[in-house]
N, CA, C and O of each residue as an XYZ file, in Angstrom:
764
protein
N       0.827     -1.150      0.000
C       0.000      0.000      0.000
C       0.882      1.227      0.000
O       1.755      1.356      0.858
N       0.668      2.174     -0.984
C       1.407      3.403     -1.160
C       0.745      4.318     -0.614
O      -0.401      4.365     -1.062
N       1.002      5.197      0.292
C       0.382      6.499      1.084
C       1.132      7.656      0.590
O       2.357      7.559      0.671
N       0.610      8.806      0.059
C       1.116      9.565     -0.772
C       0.511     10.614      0.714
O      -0.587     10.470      1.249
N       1.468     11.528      1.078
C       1.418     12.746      1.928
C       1.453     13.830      1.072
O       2.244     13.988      0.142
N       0.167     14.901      1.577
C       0.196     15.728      0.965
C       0.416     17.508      1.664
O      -0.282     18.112      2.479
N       1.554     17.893      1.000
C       2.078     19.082      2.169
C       1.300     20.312      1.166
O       1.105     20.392     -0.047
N       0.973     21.212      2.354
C       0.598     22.551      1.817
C       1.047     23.428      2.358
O       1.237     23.493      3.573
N       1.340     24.411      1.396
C       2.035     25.364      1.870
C       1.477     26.606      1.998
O       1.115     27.192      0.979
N       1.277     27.367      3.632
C       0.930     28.623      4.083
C       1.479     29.317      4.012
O       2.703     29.190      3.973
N       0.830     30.497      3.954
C       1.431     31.462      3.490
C       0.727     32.641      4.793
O      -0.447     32.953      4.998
N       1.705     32.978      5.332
C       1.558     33.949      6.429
C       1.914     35.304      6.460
O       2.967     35.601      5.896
N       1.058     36.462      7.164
C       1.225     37.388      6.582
C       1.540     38.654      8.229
O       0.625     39.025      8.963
N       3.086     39.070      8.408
C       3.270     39.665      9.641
C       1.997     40.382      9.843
O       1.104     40.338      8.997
N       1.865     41.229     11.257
C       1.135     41.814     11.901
C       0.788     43.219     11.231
O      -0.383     43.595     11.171
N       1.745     43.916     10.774
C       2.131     45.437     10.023
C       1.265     45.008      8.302
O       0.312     45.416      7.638
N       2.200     44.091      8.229
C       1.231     43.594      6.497
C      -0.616     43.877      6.145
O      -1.313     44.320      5.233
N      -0.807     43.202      7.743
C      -2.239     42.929      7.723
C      -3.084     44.102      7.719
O      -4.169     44.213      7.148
N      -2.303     45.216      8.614
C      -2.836     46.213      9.305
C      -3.063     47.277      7.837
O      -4.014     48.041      7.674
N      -1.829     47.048      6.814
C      -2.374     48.372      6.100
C      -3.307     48.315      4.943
O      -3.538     47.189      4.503
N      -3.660     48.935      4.595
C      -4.719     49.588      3.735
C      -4.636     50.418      2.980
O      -4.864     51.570      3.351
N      -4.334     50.188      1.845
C      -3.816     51.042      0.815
C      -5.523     52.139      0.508
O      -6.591     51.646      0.143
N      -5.378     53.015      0.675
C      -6.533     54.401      0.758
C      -6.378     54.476     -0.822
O      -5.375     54.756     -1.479
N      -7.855     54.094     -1.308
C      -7.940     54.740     -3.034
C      -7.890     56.024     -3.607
O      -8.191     57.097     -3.085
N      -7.337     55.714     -5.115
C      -6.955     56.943     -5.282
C      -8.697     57.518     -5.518
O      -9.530     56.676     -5.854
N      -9.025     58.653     -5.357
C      -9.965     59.557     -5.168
C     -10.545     59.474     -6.723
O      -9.613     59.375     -7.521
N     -12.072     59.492     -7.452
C     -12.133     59.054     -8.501
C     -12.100     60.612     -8.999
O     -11.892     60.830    -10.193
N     -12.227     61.290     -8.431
C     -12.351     62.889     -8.690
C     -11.608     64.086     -7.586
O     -11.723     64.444     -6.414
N     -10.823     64.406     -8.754
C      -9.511     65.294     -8.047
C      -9.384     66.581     -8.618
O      -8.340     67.229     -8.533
N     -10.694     67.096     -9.364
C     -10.459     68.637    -10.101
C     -11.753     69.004     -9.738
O     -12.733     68.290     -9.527
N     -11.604     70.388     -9.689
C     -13.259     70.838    -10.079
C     -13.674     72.435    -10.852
O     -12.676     73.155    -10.902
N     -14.378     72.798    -11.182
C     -14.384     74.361    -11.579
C     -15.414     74.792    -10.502
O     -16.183     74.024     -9.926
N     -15.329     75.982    -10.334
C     -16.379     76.578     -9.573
C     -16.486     78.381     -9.987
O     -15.578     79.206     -9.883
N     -17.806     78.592    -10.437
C     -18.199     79.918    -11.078
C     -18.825     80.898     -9.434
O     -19.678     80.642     -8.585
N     -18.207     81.628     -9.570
C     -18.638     82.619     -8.584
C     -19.670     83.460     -8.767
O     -19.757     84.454     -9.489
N     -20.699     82.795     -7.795
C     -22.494     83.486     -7.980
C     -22.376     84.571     -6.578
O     -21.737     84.341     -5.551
N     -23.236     85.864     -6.908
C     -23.131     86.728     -5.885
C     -23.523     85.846     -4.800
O     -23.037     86.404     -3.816
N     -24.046     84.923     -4.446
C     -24.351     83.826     -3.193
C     -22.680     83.821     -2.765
O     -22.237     84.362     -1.752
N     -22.164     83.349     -3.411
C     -20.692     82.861     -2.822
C     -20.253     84.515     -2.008
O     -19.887     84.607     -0.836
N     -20.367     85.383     -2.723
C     -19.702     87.071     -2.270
C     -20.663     87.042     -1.320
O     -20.177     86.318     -0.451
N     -21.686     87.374     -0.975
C     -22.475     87.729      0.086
C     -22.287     86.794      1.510
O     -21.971     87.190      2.632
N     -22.629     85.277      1.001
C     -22.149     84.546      1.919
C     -20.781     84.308      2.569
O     -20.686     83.492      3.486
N     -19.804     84.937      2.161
C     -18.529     84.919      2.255
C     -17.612     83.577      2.762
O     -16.634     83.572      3.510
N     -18.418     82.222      1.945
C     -18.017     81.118      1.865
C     -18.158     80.219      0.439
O     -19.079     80.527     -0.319
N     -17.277     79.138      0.077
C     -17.611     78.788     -1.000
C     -18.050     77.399     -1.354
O     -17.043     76.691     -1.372
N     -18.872     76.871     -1.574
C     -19.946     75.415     -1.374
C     -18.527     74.616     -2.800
O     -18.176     75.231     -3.807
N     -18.168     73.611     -2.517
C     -17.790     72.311     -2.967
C     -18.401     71.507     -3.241
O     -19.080     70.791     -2.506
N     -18.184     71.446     -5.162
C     -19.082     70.848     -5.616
C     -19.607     69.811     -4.505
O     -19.085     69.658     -3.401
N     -21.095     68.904     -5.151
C     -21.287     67.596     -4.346
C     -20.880     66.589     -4.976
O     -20.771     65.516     -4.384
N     -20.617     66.692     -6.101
C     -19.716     65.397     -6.650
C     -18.374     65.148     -6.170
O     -18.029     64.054     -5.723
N     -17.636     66.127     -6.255
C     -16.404     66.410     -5.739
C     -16.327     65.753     -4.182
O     -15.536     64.836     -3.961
N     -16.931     66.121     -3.451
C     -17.460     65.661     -1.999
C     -17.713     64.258     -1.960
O     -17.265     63.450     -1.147
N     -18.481     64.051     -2.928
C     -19.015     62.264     -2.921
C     -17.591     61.477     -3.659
O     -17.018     60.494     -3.188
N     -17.361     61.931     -4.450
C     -16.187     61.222     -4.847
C     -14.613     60.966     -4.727
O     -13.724     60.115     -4.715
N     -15.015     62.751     -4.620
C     -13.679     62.687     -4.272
C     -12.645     62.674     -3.034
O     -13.298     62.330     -2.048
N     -11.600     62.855     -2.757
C     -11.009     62.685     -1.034
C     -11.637     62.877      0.245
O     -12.530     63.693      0.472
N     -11.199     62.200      0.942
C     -11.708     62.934      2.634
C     -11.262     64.284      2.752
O     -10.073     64.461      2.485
N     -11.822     65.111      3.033
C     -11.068     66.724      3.776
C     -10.743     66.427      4.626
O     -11.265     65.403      5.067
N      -9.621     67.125      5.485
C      -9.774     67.548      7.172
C     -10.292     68.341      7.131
O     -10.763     68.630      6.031
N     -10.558     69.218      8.270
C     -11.218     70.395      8.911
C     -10.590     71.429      7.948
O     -11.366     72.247      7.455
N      -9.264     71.495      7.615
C      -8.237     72.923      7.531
C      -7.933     72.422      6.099
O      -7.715     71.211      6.137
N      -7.848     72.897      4.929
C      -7.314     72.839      4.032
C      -6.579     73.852      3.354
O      -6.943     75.022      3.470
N      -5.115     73.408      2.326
C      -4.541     74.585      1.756
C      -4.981     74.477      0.676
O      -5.196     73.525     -0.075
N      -5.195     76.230      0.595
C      -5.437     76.237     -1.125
C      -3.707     77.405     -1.647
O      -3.303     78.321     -0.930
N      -3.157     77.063     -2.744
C      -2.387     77.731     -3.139
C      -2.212     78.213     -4.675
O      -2.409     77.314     -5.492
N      -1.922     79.308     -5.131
C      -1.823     79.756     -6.681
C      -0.644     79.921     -6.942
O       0.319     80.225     -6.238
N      -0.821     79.579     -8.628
C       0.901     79.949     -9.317
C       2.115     80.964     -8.986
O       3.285     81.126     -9.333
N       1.146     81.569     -8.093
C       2.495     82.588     -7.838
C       2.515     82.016     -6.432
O       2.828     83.016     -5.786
N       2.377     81.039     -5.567
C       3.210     80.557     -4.519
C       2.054     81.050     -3.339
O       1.893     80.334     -2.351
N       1.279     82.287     -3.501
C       0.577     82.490     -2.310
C      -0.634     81.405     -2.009
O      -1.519     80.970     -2.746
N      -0.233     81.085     -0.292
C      -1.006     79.464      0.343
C      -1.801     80.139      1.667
O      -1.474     80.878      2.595
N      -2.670     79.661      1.354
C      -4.154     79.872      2.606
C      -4.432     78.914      3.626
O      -4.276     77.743      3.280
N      -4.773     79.103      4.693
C      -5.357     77.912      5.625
C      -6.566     78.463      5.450
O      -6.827     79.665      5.492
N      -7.748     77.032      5.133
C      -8.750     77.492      5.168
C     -10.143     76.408      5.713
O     -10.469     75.485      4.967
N     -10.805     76.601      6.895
C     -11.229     75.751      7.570
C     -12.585     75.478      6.729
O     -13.152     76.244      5.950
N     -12.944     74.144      7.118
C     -14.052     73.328      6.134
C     -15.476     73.530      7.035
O     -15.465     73.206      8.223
N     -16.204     73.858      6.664
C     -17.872     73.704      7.384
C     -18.572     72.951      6.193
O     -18.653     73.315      5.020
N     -19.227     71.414      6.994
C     -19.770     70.762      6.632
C     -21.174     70.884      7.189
O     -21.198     70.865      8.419
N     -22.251     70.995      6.642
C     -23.473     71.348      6.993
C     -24.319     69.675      6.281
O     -24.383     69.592      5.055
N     -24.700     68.889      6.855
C     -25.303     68.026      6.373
C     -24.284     67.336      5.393
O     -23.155     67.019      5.768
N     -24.937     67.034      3.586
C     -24.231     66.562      2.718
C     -22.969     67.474      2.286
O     -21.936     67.095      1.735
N     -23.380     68.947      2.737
C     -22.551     69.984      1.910
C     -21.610     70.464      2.429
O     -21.620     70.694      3.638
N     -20.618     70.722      1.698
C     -18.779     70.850      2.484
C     -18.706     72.571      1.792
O     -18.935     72.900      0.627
N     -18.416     73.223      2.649
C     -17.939     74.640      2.155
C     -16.462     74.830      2.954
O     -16.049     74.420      4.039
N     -15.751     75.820      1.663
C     -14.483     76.638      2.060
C     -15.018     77.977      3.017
O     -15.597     78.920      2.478
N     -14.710     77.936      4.737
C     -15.486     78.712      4.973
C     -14.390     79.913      5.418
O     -14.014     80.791      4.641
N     -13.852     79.752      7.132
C     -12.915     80.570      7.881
C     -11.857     80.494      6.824
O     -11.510     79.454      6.264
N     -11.409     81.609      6.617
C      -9.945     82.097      5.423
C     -10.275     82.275      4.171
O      -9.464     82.775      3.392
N     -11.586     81.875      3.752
C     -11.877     81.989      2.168
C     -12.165     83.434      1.950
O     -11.653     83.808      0.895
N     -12.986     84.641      2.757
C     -13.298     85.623      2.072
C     -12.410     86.083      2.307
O     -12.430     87.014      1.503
N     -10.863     86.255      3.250
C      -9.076     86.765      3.201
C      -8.625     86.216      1.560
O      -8.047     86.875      0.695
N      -9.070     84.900      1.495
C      -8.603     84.640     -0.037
C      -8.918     85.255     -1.110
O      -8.099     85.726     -1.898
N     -10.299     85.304     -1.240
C     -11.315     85.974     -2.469
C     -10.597     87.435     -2.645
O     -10.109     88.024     -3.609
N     -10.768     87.750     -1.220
C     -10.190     89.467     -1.249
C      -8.619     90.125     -1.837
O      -8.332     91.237     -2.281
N      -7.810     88.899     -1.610
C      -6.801     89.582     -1.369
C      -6.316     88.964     -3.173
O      -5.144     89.002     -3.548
N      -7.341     88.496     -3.972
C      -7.185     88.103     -5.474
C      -8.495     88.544     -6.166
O      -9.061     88.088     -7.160
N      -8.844     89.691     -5.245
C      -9.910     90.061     -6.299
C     -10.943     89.498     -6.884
O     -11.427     89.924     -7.932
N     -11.387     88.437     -6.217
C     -12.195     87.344     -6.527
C     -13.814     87.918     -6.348
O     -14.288     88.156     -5.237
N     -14.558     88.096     -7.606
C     -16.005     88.550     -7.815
C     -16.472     87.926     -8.744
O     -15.949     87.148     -9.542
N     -17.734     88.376     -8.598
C     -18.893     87.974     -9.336
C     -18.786     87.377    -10.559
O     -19.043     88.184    -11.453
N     -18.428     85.971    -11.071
C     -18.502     85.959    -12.646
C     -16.711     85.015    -12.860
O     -16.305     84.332    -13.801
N     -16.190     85.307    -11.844
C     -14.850     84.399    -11.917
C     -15.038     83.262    -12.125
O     -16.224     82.947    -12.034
N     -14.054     82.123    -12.488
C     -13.671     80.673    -12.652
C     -12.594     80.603    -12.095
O     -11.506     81.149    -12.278
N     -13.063     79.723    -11.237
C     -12.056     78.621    -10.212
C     -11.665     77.443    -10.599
O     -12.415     76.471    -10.693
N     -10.222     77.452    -10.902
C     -10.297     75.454    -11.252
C      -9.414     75.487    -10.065
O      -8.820     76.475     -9.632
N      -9.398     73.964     -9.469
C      -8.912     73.818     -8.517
C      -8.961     72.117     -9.050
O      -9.733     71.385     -9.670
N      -7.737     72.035     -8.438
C      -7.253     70.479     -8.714
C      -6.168     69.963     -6.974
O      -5.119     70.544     -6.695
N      -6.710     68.939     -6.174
C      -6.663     68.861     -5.888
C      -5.311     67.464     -5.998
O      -5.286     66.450     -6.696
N      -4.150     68.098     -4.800
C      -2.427     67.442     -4.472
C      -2.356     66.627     -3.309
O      -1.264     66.158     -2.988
N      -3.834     66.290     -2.328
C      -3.356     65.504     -1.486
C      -3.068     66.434     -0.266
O      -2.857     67.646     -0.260
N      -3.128     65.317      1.026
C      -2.960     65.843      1.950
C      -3.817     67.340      2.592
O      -3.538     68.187      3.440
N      -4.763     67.136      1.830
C      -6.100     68.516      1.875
C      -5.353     69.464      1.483
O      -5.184     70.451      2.200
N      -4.747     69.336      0.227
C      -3.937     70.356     -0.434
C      -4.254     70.439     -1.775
O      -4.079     69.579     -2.638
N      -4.837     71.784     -1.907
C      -5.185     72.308     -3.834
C      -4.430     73.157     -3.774
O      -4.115     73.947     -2.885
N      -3.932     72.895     -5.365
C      -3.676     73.998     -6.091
C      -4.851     74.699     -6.914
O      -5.576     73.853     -7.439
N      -5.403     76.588     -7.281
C      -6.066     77.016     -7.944
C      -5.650     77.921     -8.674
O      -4.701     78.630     -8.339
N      -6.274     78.050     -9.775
C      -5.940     79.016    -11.129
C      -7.154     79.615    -10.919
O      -8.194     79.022    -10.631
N      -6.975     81.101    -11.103
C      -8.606     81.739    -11.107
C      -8.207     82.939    -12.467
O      -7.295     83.763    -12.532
N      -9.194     82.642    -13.339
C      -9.847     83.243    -14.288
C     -10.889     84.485    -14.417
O     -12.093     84.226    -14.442
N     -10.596     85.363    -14.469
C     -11.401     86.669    -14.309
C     -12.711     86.232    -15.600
O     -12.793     85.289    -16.387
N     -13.610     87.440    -15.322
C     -14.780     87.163    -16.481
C     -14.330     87.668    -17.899
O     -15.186     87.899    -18.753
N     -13.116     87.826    -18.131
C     -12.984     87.725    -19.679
C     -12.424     86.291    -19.903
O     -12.144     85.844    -21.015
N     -12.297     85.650    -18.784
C     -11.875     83.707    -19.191
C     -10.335     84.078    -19.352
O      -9.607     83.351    -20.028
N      -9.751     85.455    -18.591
C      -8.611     85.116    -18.598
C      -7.542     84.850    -17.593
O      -7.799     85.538    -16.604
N      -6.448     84.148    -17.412
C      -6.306     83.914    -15.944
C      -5.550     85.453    -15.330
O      -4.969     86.322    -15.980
N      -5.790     85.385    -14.015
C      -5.706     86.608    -13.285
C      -4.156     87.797    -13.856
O      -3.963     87.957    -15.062
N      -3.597     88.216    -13.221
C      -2.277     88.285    -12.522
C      -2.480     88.475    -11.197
O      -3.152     89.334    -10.626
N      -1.616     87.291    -10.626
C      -1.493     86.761     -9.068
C      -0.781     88.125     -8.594
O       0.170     88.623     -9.197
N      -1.399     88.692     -7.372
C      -0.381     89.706     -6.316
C       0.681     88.882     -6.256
O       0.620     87.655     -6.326
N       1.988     89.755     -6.084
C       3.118     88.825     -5.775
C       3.254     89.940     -4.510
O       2.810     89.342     -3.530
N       3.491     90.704     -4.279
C       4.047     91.948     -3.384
C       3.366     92.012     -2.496
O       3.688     91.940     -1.310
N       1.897     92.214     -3.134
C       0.804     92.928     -2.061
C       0.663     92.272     -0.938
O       0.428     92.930      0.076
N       0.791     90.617     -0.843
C       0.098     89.920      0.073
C       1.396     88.771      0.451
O       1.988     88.155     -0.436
N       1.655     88.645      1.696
C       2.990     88.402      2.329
C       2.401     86.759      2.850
O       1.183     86.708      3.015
N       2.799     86.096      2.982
C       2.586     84.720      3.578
C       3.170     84.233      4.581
O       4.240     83.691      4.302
N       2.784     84.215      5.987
C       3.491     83.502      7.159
C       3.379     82.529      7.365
O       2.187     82.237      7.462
N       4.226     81.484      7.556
C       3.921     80.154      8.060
C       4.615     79.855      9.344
O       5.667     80.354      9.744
N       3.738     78.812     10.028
C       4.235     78.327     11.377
C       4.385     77.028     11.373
O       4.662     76.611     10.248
N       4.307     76.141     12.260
C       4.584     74.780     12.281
C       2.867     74.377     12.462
O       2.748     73.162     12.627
N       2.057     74.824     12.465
C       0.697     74.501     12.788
C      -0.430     75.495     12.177
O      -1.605     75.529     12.542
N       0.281     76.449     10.979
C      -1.073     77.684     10.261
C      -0.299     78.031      9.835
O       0.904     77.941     10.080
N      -1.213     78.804      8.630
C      -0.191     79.898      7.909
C      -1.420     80.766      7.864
O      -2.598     80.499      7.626
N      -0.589     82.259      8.264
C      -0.879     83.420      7.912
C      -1.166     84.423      7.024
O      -0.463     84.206      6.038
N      -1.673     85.178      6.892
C      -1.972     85.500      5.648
C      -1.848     87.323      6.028
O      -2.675     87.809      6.799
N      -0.770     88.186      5.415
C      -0.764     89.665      6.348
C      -1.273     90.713      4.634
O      -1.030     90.451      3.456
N      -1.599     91.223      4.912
C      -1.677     92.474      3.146
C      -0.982     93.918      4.237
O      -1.135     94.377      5.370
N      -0.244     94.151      3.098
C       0.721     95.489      3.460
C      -0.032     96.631      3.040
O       0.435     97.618      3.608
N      -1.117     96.974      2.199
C      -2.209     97.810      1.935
C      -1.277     98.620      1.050
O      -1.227     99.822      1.313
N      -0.222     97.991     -0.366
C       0.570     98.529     -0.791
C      -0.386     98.485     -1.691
O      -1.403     97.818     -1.499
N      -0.109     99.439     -3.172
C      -1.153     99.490     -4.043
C      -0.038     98.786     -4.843
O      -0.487     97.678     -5.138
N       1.387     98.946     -5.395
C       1.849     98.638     -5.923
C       2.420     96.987     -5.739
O       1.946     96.407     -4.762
N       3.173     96.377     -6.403
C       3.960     95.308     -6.219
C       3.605     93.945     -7.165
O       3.864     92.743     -7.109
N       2.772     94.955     -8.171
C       2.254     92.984     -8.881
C       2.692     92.932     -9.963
O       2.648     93.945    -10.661
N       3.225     91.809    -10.426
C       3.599     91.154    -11.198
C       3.424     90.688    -12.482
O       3.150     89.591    -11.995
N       3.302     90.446    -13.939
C       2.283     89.860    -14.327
C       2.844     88.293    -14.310
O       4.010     87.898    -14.328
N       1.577     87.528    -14.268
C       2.685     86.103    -14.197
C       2.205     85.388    -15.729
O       1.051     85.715    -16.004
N       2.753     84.622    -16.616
C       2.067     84.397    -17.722
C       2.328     82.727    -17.833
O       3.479     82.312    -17.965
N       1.146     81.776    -17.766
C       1.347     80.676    -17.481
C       1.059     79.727    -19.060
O       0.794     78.554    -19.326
N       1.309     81.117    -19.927
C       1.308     80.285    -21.588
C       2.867     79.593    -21.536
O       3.809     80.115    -20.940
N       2.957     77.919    -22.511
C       3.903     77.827    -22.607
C       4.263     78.033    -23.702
O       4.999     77.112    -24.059
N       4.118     78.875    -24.559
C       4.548     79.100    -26.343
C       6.027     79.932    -25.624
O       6.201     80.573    -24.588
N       6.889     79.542    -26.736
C       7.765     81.005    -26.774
C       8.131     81.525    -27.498
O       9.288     81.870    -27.735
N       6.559     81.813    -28.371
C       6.458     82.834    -29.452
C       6.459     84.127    -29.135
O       6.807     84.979    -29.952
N       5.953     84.501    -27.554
C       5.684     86.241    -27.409
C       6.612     86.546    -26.809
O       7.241     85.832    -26.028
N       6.965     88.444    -27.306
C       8.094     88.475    -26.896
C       8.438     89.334    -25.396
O       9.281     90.190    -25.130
N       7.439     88.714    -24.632
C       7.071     89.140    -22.938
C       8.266     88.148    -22.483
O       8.357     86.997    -22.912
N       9.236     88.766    -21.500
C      10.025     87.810    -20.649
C       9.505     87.037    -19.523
O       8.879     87.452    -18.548
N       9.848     85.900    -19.802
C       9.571     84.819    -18.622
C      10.110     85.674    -17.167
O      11.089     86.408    -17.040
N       8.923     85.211    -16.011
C       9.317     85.331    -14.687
C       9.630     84.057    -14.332
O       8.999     83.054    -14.668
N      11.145     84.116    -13.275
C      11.032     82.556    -12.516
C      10.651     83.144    -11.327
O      11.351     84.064    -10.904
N       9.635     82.778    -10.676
C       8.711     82.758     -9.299
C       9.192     82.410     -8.831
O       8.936     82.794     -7.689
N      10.195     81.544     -8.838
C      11.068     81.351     -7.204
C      12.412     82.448     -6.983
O      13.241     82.281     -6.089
N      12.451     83.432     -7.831
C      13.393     83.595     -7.673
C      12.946     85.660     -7.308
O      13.507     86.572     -6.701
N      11.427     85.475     -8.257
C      10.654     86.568     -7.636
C       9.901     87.047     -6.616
O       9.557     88.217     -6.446
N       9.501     85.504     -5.514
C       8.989     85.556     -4.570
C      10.212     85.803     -3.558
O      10.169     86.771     -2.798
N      11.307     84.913     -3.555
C      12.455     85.702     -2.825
C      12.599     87.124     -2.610
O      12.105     87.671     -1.624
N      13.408     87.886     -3.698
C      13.852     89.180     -3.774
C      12.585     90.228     -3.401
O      12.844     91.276     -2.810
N      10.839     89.800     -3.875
C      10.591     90.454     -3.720
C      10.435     92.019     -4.177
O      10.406     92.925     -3.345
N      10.340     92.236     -5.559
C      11.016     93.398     -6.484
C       9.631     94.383     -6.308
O       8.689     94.062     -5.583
N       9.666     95.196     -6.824
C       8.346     96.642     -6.707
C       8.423     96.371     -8.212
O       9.514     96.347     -8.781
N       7.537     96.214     -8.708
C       7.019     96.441    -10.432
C       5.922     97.508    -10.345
O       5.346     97.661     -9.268
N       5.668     98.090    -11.170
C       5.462     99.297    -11.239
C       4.012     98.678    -12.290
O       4.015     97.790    -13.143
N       2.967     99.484    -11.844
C       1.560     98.497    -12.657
C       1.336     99.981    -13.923
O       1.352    101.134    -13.493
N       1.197     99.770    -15.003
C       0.748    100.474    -16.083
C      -0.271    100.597    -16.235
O      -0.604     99.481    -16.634
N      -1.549    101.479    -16.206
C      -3.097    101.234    -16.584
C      -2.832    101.939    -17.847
O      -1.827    102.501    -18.282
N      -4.108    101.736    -18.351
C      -5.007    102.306    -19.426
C      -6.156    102.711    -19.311
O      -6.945    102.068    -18.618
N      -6.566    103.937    -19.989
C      -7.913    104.401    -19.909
C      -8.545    103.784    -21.193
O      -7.627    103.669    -22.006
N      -9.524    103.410    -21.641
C     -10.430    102.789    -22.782
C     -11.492    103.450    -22.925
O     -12.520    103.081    -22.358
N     -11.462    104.473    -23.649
C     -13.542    105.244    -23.954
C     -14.223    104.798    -25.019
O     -13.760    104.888    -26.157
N     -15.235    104.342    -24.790
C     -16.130    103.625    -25.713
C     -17.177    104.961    -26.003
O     -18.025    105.333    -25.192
N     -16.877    105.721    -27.603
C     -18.104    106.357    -27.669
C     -19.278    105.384    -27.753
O     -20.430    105.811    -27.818
C-alpha cells in the first residue's frame, strides 16, 4: 500500500502587512467653480457635491495655493451633505480680487492640499499679487498679512509658447527678492 502525503504550503502574513490599507486613489480630483453673488455675500464657498461624494476625505483645515506661490489655511464647514471653504476663504477671495462671474479650477495634491488658477470674467487667468500679500507660516497655520501697498504685482504668464516676446518670470526667484514692479493702466472710452 502506497500512502502519498500531501504538504501545503501557508502562506503567512506579519502583523504590520495585515494592518495596512492602501486608501484609493480619489475618482475625482479637479473641479471648476463659477462665482455666484451667493458665494460674495455669503462669504463662503460650497464644494461641488460630486467632488465631496467622490472625491477625497477633507480635514477640517485645508490649503489652497496659486501659481504665484501664495497658500491659505482654510477651515471646512460641513453642513449636512454639503462641504464649504469657509474661515480664510473671504481673506482669499479678497486679497485676489475674486467677484462675481470668476472661474475657479482647482485640482486637488493631497494631503487637503489644492492647487487654484482663477480666471477673471474675460476667461482670462488673473495676474497673481506677488508683493501685495505676504505669507506667514508656522509649524501649525499659515498666515496671511496684506501690506495695503497698491503697488507690487507682477504679471505672471502661465502660456507655454515662446512665441511672445514678454520675458519669462522665474517665481522662485521673484517671490524671494521680492522686487516693486510698477503696474501700467489704461484708460479705454467707448463712444
Amino acid at each position: 500500500m502506497d500512502t502519498t502525503r500531501r504538504s501545503s504550503a501557508r502562506i503567512t502574513l506579519t502583523a504590520s502587512q495585515r494592518r495596512q490599507k492602501t486608501v484609493p486613489e480619489p475618482e475625482v480630483k479637479k473641479f471648476i467653480k463659477i462665482i455666484l453673488p451667493s458665494t460674495i455675500k455669503e462669504k463662503m464657498m460650497k464644494i461641488p457635491a460630486r467632488f465631496v461624494r467622490l472625491g477625497p476625505k477633507l480635514t477640517d483645515t485645508v490649503t489652497i495655493q496659486t501659481p504665484a506661490g501664495f497658500k491659505r489655511s482654510i477651515r471646512i464647514k460641513r453642513t449636512g451633505n454639503d462641504v464649504w471653504f469657509d474661515n480664510g476663504w473671504s481673506e482669499f477671495a479678497e486679497a485676489h480680487s475674486i467677484s462675481e462671474g470668476h472661474f475657479l479650477y482647482f485640482c486637488y495634491e493631497g494631503n487637503s492640499s489644492f492647487r487654484v488658477m482663477i480666471f477673471d470674467v474675460s476667461t482670462s487667468e488673473i495676474d497673481y499679487p506677488i508683493d501685495k500679500v505676504h505669507v506667514i507660516e508656522s509649524d501649525d497655520d499659515v498666515e496671511v498679512m496684506d501690506t495695503d501697498d497698491e503697488e507690487g504685482f507682477a504679471r505672471v504668464d502661465s502660456s507655454d509658447s515662446d512665441s511672445s516676446d514678454e520675458e519669462s518670470i522665474d517665481l522662485e526667484k521673484l517671490l524671494k527678492k521680492k522686487p516693486r514692479v510698477s503696474v501700467k493702466s489704461e484708460t479705454i472710452t467707448i463712444d
